[in-house]
N, C-alpha and C positions, 0 to 999 in steps of 0.2 A: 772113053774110059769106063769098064765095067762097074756096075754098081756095088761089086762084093770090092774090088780092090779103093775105090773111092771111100768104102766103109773103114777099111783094113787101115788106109793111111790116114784116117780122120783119127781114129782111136787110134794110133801109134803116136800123133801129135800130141794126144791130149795126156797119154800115160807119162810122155816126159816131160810135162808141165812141172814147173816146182813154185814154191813160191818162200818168199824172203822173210825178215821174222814180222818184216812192215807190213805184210800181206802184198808183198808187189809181184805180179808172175812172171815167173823165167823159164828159159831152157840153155841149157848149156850146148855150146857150139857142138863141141866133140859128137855130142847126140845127134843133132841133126843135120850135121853132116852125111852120116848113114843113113837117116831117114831120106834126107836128098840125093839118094844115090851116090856120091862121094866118097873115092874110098883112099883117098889119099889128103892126110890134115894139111900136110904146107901147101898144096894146091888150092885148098878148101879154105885157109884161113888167109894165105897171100894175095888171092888172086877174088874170090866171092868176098868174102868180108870187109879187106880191105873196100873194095869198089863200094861195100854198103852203108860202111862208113863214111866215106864221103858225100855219097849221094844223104847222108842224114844230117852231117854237118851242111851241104846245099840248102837242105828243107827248112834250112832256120833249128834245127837241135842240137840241145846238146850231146854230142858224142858219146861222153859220160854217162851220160844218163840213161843211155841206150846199151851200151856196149864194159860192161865191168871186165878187167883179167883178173882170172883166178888160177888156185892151182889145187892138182885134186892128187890122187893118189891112183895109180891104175894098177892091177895084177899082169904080173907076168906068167910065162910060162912053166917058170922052173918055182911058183911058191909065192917068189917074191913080189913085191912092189917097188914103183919109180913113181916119181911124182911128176908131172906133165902138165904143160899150160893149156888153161881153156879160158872161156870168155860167156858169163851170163848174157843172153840177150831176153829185152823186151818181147814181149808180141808184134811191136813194132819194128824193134831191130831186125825181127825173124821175117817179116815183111820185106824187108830192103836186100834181107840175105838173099830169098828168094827171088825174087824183081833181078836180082844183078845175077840170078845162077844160069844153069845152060839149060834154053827152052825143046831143047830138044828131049832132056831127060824128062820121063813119066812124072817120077813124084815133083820135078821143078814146075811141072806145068801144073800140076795138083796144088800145090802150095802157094801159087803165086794166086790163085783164084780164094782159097782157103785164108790164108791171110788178109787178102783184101777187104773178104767179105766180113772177116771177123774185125776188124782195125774199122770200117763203116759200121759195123755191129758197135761198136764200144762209142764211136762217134755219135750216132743216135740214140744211144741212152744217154749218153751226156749232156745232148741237149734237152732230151725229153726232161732232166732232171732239175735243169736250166730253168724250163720254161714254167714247170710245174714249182719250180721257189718261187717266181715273180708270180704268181699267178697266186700262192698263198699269202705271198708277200702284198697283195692288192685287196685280198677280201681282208686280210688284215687292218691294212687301213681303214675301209668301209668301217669294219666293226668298231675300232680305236675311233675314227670320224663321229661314228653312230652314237658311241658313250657319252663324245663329248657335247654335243648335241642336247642329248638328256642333262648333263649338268646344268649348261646354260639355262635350259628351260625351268628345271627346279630349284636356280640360285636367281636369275632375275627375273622370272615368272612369263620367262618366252623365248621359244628359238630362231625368232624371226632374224638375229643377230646373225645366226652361225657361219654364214653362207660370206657378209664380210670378213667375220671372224678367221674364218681360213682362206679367205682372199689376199688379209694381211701379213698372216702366217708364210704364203707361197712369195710376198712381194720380198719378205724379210731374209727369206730361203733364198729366192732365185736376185734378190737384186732387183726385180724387175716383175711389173705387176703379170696376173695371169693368164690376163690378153695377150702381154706381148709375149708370154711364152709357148699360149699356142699358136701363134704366128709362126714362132720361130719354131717352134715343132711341127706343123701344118697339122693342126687337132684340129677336126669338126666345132665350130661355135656350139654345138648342142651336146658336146660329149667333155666329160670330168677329161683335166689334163692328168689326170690321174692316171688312166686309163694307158697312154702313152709312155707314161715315164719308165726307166731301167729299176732294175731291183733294187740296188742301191739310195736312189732319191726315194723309193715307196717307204723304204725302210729309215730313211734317215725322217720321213713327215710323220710316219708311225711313231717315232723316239722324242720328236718334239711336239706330239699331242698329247700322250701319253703324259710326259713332263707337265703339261699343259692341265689336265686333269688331275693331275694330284695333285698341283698347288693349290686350284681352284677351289680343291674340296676340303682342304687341307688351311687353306687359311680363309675359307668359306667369304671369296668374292663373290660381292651380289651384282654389281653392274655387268655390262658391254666391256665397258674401256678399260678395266678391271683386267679379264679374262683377255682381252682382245690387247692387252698391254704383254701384257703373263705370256701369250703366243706368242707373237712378234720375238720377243727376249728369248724365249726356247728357240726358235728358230736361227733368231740370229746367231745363235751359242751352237746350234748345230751347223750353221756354211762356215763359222769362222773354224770347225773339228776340219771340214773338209777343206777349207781352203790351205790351212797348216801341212794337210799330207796330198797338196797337188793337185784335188780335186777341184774343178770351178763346176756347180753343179748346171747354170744354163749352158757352159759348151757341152756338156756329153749329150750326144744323142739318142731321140727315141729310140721306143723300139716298137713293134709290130703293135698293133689293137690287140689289148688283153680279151677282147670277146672273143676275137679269131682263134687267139691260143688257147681259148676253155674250148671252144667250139670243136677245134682238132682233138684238142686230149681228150675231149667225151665219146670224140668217134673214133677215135683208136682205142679209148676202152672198151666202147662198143664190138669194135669189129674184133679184137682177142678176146670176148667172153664168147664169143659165137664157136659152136662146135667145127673142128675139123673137120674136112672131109677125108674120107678115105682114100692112099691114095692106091691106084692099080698096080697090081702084081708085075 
């Protein structure tokens, strides 16, 4: 396919982009039907649509949520207007259109590559966004861990504590002490089970340390068992939040080494700060 027409139908795609008052992007069938070479609607909307709907109901979606009917208003010939059914689709919807059109036609064969790449576009920032909350979600704690740390030291005149002190915290959280949860996590003996845990558990030890340091300072505990009392009770008050809405926080599982995923995101920042090359005429 030429470079000027792979341009032509890139920017035809994007000019009927719309989007909804949610901020959600559409295009309407009618449209890209034409764009797909398509020139007859009940062919286009019985025979491709139909088939794309079901293949999205297959994927585990909802239909709905992909495929809205609407009705618009069209010009006729003579002045007037007739109002006419069309159908909002997703980017993904527009995906499935394509997938299910006839690969013989140019622009289906353009579209089906166009779509793909855009619906893995959307998917890889998703994750990247993923990755990048747990991974602020972790230095988080360090920081929240790191405060608490300083109080202990400044209220009972040492922080050699600390280290039980959040041992009893995670035994209170998980049920089960911090050994057995990197067992049951397979965490390196030399690495924080920290490091391992989903966004959810980072954020839920960050909400009951937090708690945990302004009692402490707040009703100026000087001991261990004080503080290390004060934890445990934040903790326990946060599995029993999660246990209420279905979560048990030792079945969900890890997830990747938080070094791995800083180590990737530096070097994808790395490698899009680097200048483009040009590319050949």
């Amino acid at each position: 396919m030429k470079k000027d027409l792979v341009h032509n139908l890139t920017e035809s795609f994007e000019a009927h982009s719309n989007r909804t008052d949610g901020g959600v992007e559409f295009w309407l069938a009618r449209d890209l039907q034409h764009l797909l070479g398509y020139t007859e609607w009940r062919n286009f909307s019985s025979n491709v649509i139909s088939k794309a709907k079901t293949a999205c109901e297959v994927s585990g979606h909802e239909v709905s949520d992909h495929f809205v009917g609407v009705n618009k208003m069209v010009d006729l010939g003579s002045g007037s207007q007739r109002e006419v059914d069309d159908i909002m689709l997703t980017r993904y919807a527009c995906y499935l259109v394509a997938q299910n059109g006839d690969p013989r036609k140019q622009e289906i064969a353009f579209a089906q590559t166009y779509f793909a790449l855009q619906t893995r576009r959307a998917e890889l920032i998703e994750q990247r966004l993923l990755e990048t909350e747990r991974l602020q979600a972790r230095r988080k704690l360090s920081e929240t861990e790191k405060e608490l740390s300083g109080v202990i030291y400044q209220q009972t005149g040492g922080n050699q504590d600390f280290a039980t002190i959040r041992s009893k915290g995670d035994h209170a959280l998980f049920g089960r002490n911090t050994q057995d949860m990197k067992q049951r996590w397979q965490v390196p003996a030399s690495r924080p089970l920290a490091d391992f845990a989903p966004t959810l558990i980072l954020k839920a030890k960050d909400f009951a340390t937090e708690i945990t340091i302004h009692n402490a300072r707040e009703q100026r505990m000087r001991s261990e068992s004080a503080i290390s009392q004060e934890h445990v009770s934040n903790n326990r008050a946060v599995r029993n939040t999660l246990l209420g809405r279905g979560i048990v926080p030792e079945n969900l599982s890890p997830e990747e080494d938080v070094r791995k995923v800083e180590r990737r995101l530096t070097a994808e920042d790395k490698k899009a700060l680097k200048k483009p090359e040009a590319l050949d005429d």
